[in-house]
N, CA, C and O atoms as a GROMACS GRO file, in nm:
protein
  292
    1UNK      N    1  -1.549   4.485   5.612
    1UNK     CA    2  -1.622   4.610   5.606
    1UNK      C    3  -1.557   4.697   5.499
    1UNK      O    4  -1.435   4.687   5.489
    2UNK      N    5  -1.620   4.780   5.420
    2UNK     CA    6  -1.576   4.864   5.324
    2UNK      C    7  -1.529   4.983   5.399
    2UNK      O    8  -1.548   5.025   5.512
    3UNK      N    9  -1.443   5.031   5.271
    3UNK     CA   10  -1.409   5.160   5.329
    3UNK      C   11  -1.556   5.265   5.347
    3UNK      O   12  -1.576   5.344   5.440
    4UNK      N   13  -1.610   5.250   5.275
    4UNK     CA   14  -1.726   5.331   5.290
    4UNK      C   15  -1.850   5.330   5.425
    4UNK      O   16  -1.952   5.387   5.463
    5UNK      N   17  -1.768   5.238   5.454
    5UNK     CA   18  -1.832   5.150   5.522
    5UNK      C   19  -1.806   5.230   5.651
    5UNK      O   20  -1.895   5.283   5.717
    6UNK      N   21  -1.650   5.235   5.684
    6UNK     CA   22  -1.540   5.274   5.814
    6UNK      C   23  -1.536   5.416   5.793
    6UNK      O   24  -1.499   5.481   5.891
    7UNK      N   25  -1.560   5.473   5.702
    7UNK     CA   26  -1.596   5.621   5.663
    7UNK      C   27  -1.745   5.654   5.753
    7UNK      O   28  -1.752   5.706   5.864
    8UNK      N   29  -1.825   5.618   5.690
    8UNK     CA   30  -1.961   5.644   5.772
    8UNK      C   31  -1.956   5.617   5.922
    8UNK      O   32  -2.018   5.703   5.984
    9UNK      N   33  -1.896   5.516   6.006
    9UNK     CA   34  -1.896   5.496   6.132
    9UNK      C   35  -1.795   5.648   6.207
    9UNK      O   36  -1.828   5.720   6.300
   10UNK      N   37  -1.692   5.651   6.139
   10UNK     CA   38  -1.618   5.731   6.182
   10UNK      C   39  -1.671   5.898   6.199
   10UNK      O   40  -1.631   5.987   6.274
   11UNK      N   41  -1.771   5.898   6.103
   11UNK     CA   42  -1.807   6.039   6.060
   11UNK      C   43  -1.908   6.098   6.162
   11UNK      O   44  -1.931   6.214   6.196
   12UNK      N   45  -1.978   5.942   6.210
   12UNK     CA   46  -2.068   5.969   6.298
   12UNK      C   47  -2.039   5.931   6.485
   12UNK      O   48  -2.121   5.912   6.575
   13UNK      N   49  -1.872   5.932   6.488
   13UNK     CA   50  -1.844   5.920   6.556
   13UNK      C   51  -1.782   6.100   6.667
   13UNK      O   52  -1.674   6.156   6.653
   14UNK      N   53  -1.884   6.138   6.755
   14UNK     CA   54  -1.848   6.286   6.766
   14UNK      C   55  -1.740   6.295   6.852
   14UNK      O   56  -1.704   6.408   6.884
   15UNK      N   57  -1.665   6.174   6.907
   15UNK     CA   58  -1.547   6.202   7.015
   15UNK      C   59  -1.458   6.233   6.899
   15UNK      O   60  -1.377   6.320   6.930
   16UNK      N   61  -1.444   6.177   6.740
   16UNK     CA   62  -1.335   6.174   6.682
   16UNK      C   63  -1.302   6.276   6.635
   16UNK      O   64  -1.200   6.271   6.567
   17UNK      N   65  -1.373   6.414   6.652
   17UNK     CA   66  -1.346   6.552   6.603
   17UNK      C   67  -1.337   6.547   6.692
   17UNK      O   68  -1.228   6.490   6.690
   18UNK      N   69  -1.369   6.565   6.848
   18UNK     CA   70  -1.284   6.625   6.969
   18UNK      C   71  -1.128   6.584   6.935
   18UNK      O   72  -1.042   6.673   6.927
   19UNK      N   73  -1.093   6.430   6.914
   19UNK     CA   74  -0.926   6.401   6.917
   19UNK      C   75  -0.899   6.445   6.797
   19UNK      O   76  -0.782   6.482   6.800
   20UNK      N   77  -0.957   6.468   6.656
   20UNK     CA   78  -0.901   6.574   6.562
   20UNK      C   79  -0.874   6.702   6.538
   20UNK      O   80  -0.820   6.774   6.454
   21UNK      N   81  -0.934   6.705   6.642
   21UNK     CA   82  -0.968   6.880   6.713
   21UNK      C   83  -0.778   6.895   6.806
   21UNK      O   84  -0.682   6.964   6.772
   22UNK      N   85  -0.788   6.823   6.894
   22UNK     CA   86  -0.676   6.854   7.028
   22UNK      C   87  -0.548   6.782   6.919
   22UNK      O   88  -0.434   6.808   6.958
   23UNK      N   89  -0.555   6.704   6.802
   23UNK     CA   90  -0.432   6.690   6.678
   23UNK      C   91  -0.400   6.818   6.632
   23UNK      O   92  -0.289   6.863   6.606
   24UNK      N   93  -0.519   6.878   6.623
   24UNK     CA   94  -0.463   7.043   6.530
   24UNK      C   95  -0.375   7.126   6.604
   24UNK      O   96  -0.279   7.192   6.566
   25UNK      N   97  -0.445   7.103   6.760
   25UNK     CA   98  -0.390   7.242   6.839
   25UNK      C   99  -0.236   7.249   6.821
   25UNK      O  100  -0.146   7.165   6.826
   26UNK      N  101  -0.240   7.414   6.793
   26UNK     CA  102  -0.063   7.438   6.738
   26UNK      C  103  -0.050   7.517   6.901
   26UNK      O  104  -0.063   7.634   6.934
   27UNK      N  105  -0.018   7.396   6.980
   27UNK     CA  106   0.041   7.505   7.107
   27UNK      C  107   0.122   7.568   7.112
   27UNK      O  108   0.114   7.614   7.226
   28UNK      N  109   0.241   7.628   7.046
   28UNK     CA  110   0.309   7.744   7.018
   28UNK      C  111   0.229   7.856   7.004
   28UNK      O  112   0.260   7.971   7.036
   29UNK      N  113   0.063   7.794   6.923
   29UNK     CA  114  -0.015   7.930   6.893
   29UNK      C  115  -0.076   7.989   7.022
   29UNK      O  116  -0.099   8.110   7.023
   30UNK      N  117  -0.101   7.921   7.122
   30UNK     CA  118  -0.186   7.959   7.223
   30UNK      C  119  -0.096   8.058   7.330
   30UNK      O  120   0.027   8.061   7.343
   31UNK      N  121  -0.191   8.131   7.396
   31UNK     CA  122  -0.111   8.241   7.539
   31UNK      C  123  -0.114   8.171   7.664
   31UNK      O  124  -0.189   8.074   7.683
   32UNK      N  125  -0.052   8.207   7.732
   32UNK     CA  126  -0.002   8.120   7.858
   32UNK      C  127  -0.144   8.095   7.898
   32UNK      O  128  -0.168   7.976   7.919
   33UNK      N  129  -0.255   8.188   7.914
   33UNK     CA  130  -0.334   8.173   7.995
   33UNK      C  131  -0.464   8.061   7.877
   33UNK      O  132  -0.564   8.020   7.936
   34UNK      N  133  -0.452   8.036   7.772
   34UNK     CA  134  -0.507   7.928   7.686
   34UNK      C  135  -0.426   7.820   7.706
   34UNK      O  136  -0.491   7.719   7.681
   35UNK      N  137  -0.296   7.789   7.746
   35UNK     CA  138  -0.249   7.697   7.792
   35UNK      C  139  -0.289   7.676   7.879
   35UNK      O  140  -0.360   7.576   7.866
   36UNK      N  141  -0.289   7.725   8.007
   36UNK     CA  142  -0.380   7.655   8.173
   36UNK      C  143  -0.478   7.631   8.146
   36UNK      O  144  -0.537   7.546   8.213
   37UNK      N  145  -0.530   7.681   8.054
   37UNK     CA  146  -0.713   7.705   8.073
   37UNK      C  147  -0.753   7.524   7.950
   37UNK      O  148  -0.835   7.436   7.975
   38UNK      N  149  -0.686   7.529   7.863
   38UNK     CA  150  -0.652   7.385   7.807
   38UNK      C  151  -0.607   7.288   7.912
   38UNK      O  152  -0.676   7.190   7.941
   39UNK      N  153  -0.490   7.316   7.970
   39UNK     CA  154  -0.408   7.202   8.059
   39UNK      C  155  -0.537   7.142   8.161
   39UNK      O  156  -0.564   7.024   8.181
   40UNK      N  157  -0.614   7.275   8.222
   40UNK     CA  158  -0.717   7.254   8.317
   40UNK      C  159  -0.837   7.145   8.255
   40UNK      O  160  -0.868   7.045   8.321
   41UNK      N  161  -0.899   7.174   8.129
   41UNK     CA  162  -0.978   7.101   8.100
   41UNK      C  163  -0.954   6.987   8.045
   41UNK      O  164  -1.044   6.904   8.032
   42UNK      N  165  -0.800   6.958   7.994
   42UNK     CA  166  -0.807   6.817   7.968
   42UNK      C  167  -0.740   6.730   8.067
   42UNK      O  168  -0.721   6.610   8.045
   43UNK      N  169  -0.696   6.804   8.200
   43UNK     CA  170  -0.726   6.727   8.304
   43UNK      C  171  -0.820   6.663   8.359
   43UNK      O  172  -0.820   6.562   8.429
   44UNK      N  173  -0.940   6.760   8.305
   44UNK     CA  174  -1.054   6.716   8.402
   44UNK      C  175  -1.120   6.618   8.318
   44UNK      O  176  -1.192   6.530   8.366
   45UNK      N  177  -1.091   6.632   8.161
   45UNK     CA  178  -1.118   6.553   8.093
   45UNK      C  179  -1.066   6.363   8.112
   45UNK      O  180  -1.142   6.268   8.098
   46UNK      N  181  -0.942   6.358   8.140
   46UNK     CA  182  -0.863   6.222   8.141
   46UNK      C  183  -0.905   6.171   8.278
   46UNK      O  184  -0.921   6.050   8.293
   47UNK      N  185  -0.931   6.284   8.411
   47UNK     CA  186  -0.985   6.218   8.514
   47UNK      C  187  -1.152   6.149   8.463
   47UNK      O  188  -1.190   6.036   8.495
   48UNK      N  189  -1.208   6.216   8.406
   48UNK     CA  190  -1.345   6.197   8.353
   48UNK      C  191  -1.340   5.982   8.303
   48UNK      O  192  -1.382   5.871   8.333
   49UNK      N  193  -1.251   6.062   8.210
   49UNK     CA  194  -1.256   5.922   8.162
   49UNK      C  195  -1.182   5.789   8.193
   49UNK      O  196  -1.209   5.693   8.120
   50UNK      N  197  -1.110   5.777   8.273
   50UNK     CA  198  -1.066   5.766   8.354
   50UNK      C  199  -1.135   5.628   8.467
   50UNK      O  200  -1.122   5.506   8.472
   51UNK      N  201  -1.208   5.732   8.544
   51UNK     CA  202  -1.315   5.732   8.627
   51UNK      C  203  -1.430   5.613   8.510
   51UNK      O  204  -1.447   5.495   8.539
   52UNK      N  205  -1.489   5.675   8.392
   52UNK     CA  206  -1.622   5.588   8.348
   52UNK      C  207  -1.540   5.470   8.299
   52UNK      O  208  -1.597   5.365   8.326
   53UNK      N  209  -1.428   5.454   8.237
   53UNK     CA  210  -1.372   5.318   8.210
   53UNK      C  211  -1.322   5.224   8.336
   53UNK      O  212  -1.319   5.101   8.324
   54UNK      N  213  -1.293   5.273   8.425
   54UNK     CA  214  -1.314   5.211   8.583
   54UNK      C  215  -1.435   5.175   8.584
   54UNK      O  216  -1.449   5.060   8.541
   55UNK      N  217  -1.547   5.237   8.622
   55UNK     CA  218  -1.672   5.244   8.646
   55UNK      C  219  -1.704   5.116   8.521
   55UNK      O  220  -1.752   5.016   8.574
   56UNK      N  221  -1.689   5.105   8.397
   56UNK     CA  222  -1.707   4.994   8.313
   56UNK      C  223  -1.661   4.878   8.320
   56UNK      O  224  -1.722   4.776   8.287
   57UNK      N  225  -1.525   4.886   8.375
   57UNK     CA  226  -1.415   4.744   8.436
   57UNK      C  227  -1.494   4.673   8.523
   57UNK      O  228  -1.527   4.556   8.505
   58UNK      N  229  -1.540   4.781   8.667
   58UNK     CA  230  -1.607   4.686   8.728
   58UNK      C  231  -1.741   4.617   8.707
   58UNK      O  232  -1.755   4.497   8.733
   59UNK      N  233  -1.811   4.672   8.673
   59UNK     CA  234  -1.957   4.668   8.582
   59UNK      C  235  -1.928   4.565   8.499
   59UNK      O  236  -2.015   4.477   8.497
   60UNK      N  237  -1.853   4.552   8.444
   60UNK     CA  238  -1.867   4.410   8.318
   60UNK      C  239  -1.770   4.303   8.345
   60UNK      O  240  -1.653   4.312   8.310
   61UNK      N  241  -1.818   4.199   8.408
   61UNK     CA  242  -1.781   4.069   8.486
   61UNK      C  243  -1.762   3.960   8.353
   61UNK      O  244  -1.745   3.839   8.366
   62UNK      N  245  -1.768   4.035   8.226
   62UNK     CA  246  -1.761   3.915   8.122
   62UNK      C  247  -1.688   3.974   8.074
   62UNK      O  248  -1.726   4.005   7.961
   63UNK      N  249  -1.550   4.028   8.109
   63UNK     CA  250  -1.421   4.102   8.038
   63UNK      C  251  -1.338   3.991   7.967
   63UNK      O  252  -1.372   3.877   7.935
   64UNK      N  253  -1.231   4.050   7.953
   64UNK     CA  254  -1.124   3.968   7.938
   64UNK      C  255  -1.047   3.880   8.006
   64UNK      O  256  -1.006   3.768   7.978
   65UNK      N  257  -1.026   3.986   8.147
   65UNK     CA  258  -0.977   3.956   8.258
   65UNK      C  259  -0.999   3.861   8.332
   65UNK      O  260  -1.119   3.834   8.322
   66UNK      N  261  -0.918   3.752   8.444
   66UNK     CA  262  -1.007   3.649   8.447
   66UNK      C  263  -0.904   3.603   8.589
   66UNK      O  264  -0.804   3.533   8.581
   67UNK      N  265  -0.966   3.671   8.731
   67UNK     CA  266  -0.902   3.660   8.851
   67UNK      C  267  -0.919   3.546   8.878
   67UNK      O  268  -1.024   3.494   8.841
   68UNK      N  269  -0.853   3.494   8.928
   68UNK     CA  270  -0.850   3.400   9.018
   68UNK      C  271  -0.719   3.344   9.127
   68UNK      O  272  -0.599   3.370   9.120
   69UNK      N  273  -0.774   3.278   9.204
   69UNK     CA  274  -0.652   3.274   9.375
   69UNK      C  275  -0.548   3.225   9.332
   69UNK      O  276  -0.550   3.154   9.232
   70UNK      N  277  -0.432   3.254   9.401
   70UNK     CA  278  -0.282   3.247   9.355
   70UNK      C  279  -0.319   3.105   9.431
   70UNK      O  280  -0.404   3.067   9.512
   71UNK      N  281  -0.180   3.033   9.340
   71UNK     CA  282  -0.176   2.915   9.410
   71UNK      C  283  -0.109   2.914   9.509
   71UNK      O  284  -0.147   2.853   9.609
   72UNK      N  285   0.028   2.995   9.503
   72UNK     CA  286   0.110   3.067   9.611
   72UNK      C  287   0.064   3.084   9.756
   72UNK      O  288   0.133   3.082   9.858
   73UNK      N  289  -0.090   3.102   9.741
   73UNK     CA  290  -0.115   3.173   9.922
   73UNK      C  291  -0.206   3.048   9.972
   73UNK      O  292  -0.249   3.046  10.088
   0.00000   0.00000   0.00000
């Protein structure tokens, strides 16, 4: 793939300004109460996601992963 290529995917990718976004934050700059009020939402954020990549693990039975019975028991 070209760079032009990995340029365009990326550009149209809108989570990647959210994580270029939370790279900038100069938390020295923020007040205590923009700190909780951050701490709060990207809690709720990592539970979020969290939660739908669970929700995807089990949902897709053609993973990587590949259970099967111990020989042990």
């Amino acid at each position: 793939m070209s760079k032009t290529a990995q340029h365009q995917l990326v550009r149209q990718d809108g989570s990647q300004n959210v994580i270029d976004a939370l790279s900038a934050v100069d938390l020295g700059a923020l007040s205590f109460i923009q700190l909780h009020r951050l701490q709060k939402v990207l809690q709720q954020a990592s539970a979020d996601v969290a939660a739908e990549a669970e929700r995807r693990a089990d949902a897709d039975a053609s993973g990587d992963t590949v259970k099967v019975q111990s020989p042990n028991l």
